[in-house]
N, C-alpha and C positions, 0 to 999 in steps of 0.2 A: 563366328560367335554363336553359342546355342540359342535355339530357341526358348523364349520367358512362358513362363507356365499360365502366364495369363494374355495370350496372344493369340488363341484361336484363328481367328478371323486374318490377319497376318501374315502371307506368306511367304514375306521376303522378311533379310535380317533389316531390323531398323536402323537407321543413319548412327552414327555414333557421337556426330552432333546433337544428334535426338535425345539418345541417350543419356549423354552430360547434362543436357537441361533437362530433361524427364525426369532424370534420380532425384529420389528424397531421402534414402539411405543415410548419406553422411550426415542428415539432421535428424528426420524423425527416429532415427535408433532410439533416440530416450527414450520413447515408447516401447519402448520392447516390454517392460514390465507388464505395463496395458497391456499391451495384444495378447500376452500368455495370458494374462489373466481373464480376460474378454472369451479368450479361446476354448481355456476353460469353461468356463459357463457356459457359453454355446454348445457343445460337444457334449455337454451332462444335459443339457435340457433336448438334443436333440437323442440321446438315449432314453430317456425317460418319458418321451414323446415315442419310442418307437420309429424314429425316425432311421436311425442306423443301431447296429448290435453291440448285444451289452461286451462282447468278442473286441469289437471296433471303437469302442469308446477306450476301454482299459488300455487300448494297444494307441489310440491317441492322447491321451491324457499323459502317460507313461512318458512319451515321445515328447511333448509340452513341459513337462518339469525337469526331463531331461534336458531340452533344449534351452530353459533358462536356465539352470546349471551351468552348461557349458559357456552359455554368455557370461555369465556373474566371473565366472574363473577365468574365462579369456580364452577357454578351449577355440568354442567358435566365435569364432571373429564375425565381425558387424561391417568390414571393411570392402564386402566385394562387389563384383556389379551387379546385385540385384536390385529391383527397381527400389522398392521400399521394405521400413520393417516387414510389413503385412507377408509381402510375400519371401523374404527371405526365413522368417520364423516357420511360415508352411512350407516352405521347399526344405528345409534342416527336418521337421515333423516325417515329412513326408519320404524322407532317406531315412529315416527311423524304423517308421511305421509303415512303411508300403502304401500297398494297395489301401490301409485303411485310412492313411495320413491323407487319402486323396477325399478321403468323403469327411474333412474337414468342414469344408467351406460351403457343403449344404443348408439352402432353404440363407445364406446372409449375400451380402456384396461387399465390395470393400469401400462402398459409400457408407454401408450403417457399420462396419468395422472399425473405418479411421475415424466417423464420429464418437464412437464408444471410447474408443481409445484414447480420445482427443481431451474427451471429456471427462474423463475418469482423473486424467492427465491436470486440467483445470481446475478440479472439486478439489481433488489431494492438495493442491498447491493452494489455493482459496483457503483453505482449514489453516495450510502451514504460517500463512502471511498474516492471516487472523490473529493465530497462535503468537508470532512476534510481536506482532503491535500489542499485544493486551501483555507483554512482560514490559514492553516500552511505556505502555501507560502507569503499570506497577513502579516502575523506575521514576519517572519526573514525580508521580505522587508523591512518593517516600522523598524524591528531593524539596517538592513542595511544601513537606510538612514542616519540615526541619527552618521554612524561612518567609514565615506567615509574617515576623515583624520586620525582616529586610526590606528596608527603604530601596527603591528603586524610580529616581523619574519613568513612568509611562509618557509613550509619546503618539503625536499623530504629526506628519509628512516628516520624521523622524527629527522634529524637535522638541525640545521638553516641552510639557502639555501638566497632567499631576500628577502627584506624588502616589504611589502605587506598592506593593510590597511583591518582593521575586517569586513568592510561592503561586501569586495570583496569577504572573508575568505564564511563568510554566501550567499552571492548571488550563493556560487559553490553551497553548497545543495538546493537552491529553482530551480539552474537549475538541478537538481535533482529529487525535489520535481516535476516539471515542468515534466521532459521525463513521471514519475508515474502517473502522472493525465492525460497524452493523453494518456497512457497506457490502463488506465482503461476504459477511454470514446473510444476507439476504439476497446476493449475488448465490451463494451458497443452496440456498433453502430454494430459490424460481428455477434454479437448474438443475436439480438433481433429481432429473429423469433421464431414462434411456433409450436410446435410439436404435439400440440393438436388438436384430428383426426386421426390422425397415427394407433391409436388402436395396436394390439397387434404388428404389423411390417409390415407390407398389405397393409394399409388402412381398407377399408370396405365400404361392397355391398349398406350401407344406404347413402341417395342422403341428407347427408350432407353441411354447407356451411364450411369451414376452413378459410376464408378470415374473415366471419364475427367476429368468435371467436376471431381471432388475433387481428382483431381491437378493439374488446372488452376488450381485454387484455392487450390493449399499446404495441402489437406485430405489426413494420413495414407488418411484411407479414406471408404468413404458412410455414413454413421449404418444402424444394423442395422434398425430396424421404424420403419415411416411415420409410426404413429397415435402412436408416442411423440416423434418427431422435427419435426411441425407443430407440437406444444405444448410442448417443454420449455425451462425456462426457465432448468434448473438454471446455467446458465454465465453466465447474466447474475449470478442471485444470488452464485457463486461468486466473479465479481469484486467485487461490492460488498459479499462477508464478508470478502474479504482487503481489500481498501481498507482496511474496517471496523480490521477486525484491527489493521493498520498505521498508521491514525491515532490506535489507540489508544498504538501504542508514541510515536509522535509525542507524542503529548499530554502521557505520561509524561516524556519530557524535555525538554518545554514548559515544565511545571509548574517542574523542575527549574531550568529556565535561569533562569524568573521568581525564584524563589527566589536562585539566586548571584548575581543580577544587583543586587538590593539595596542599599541599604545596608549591612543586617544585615550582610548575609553576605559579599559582596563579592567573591568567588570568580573571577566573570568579568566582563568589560565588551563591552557588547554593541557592534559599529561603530555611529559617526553614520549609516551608510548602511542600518543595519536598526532603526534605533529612531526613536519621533517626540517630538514636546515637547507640553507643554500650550497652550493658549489662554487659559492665565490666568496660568499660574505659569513665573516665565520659565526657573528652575534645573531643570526638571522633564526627563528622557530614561526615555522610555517602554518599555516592553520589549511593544511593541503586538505584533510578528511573532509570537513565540512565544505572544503570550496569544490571536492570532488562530487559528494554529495549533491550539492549544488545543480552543477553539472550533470547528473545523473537524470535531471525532471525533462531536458532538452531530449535524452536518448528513448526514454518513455514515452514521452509524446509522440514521438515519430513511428515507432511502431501503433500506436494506436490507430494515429490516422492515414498508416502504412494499408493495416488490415480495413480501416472504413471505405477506401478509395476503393481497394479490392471486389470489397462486396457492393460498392451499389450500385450497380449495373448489371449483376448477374441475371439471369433469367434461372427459372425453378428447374431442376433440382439441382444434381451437383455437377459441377465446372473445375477445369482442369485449373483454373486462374487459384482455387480453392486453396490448392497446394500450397501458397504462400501466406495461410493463416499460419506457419507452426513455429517461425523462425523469432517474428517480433514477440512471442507469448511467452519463447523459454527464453530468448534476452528478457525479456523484461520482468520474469520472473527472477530469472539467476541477480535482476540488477536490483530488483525487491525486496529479497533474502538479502542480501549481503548487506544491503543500506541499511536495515534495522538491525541487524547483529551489532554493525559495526556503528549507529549512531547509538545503542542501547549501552552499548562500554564505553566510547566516550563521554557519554554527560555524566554514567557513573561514576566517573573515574575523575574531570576536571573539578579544579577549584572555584568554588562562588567567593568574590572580592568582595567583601561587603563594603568596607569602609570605603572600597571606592563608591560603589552604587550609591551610599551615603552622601559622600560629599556633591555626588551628582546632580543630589535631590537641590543642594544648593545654587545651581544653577537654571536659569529664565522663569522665574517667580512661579514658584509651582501651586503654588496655595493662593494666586488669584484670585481664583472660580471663590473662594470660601470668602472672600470678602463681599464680591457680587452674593453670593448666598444670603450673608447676615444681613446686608444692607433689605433684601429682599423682604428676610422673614423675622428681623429685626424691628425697621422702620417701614416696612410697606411702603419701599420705594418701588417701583417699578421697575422691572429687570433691566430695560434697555437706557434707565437714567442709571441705574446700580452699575449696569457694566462700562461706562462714561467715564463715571467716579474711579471706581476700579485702573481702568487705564492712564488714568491719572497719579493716583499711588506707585502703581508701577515706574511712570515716567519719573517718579521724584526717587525713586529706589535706584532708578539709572544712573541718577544724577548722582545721588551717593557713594555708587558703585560700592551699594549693597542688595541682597536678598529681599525679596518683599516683609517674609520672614522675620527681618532685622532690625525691621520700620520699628518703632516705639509708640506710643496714644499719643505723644505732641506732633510726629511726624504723620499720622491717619489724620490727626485733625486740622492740620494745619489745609488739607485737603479738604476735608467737611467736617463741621463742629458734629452734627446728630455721630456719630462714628463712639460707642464706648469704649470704656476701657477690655472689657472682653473680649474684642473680637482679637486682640495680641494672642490671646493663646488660641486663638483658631485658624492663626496663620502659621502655628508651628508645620512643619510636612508630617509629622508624626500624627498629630491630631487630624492632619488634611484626612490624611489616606482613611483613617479608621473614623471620618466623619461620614465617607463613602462606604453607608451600611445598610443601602437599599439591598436586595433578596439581587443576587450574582456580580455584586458590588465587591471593592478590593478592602473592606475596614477586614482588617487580620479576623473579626469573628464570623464574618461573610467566607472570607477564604477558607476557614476550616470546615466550615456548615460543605462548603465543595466538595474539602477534601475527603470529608466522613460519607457523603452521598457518593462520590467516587469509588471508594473502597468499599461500600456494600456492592456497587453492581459487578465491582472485578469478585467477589464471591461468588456474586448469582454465575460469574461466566468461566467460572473456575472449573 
């Protein structure tokens, strides 16, 4: 087996055991884009520093867009045994370019290389996931808007609790959606700096520029101290706590949708285009996306606290254990992307039941609380004798095996005489919900006051 161009010191072939675990080839290739483009940068800042000739730069740069070329078309293959992208891309360079393909890799190391490339890798993806969730937040808006008066019981330990409307229901996860997207863009904004120059953890003795590459690179600036800049990892982890984060709000109205999608419940109907059938039972439409979905926050997780177990233990600068930052970051990326494409067309795409959410609303006395209320700020009763009374009402609504709703002024008083006739129309669920008109309250004019404050800021981030 030949000898690796970065083997100096070396002077036997390495175990071929070794090798199987050593390679990062058949993952980190996705980088490939990166490193050309790192490559560049470096190689123009290292001519214009004087550092190699304007002869050896054209004749590496040349070699560098030729060689993504040939990856993009499939000429050159990403398939062989070199250890990694880094040096597979300068060994292609370097059949190119000769002698000049060698004075590539002057004045860096491929500690500040694979962090450049890592991170460039991170930023692009950070923007793109950004990018979804804020068409995901445009989507529940615009369903939101359309169903400020759809009655829906809200609930808490997932029993009816009050009456609530569905636009409200969905505005909770776009304010959801909402924390994940500044999430990311300030994940965004603390790490877009660059580590390229660093070289091996030192710096280095060549009178480089680092400002320039950064600017070249869409880096605000060059990362401040070398020896923390070879090693850190925090931006990979960063992305894969908001992933994390974010397929947890996924999951929550995963859960959610499995549940309305029911029979029970009935709430919504998911398209033939996002549900599957059984293999056995022919009546059967599966609510498989959301329960995959679901499932998706387990697989996130795990690379996150894949990559933290990794790193805390490490001693300064960089460690070979390192290697195993890149695997959980493009699953969990690849698992990021695809959950919002694919939940952003389902919700667009399914039916809202109203009538059922409606009838729902008649179910475990939802307009309660609004009798405890009047009693309150009615007769200045005391809240803890108000809500007594209350449970009282309710018991005799059981007894009727009716709605609280349905009670009449002889049946309120038969409970307590002070009780007028008004408070019947404040036990409608319609007047419930729109009674709830405190400032981020469900009264449909609260919900839209949301929806209108929502849709200026997806301008501002337009």
């Amino acid at each position: 087996m030949s000898k690796k161009i970065a083997s100096a010191r070396i002077s036997t072939q390495s175990s071929a055991l070794l090798q199987e675990l050593n390679q990062s080839l058949p993952f980190d290739k996705v980088l490939y884009q990166e490193d050309i483009k790192g490559s560049l940068s470096h190689s123009k800042m290292l001519y214009k520093q004087g550092i190699i000739s304007k002869e050896d730069y054209k004749s590496i740069k040349q070699a560098l867009k030729q060689t993504r070329d040939e990856i993009k078309s499939g000429k050159f293959s990403l398939d062989g045994d070199d250890e990694d992208i880094h040096m597979a891309v300068e060994g292609r360079v370097t059949q190119i370019a000769g002698d000049s393909g060698k004075r590539l890799h002057t004045a860096r190391s491929r500690n500040d290389q694979v962090a450049v490339d890592f991170r460039l890798y991170v930023q692009k993806n950070t923007l793109n996931i950004a990018s979804l969730l804020l068409e995901n937040i445009k989507t529940f808006t615009k369903i939101a808007s359309k169903h400020t008066e759809t009655l829906l019981p809200g609930m808490t330990h997932l029993q009816h609790a009050q009456p609530i409307n569905f636009g409200y229901h969905l505005m909770a996860y776009v304010s959801m959606f909402k924390r994940d997207y500044e999430r990311f863009m300030d994940a965004y904004n603390r790490n877009n700096l660059s580590p390229l120059g660093c070289a091996a953890l030192a710096g280095t003795p060549h009178n480089i520029n680092r400002e320039m590459t950064a600017k070249e690179l869409g880096f605000k600036a060059p990362t401040l101290n070398c020896l923390d800049s070879t090693s850190d990892r925090d931006f990979a982890l960063d992305i894969l706590y908001n992933i994390s984060t974010m397929m947890m709000h996924i999951s929550r109205l995963s859960e959610e949708l499995i549940l309305w999608s029911s029979s029970e419940f009935g709430f919504v109907t998911l398209s033939d285009a996002h549900a599957t059938g059984s293999s056995i039972m022919p009546q059967k439409k599966n609510p498989d996306i959301p329960e995959l979905l679901r499932g998706k926050s387990g697989r996130v997780y795990g690379n996150l606290i894949s990559l933290l177990t990794v790193m805390k233990s490490l001693p300064l600068a960089y460690n070979k254990d390192m290697q195993e930052d890149k695997e959980g970051v493009f699953d969990s990326v690849r698992t990021a992307t695809l959950s919002l494409k694919v939940l952003n067309e389902m919700v667009d795409m399914m039916r809202v039941n109203s009538d059922k959410m409606k009838s729902a609303c008649m179910i475990g006395h939802l307009s309660a609380t609004d009798l405890a209320d009047y009693l309150v700020r009615e007769i200045n009763m005391p809240f803890r004798d108000a809500y007594h009374i209350t449970g009282s009402v309710v018991n005799l609504a059981e007894k009727k095996g009716v709605d609280i709703s349905q009670l009449n002024i002889q049946d309120l008083q038969k409970i307590d005489k002070r009780i007028g006739e008004g408070v019947v129309a404040l036990l409608d669920n319609k007047a419930s919900m729109n009674a709830r008109n405190s400032q981020g309250g469900t009264a449909t004019s609260e919900t839209k006051k949301q929806i209108k404050s929502m849709k200026k800021w997806i301008k501002r981030e337009k």
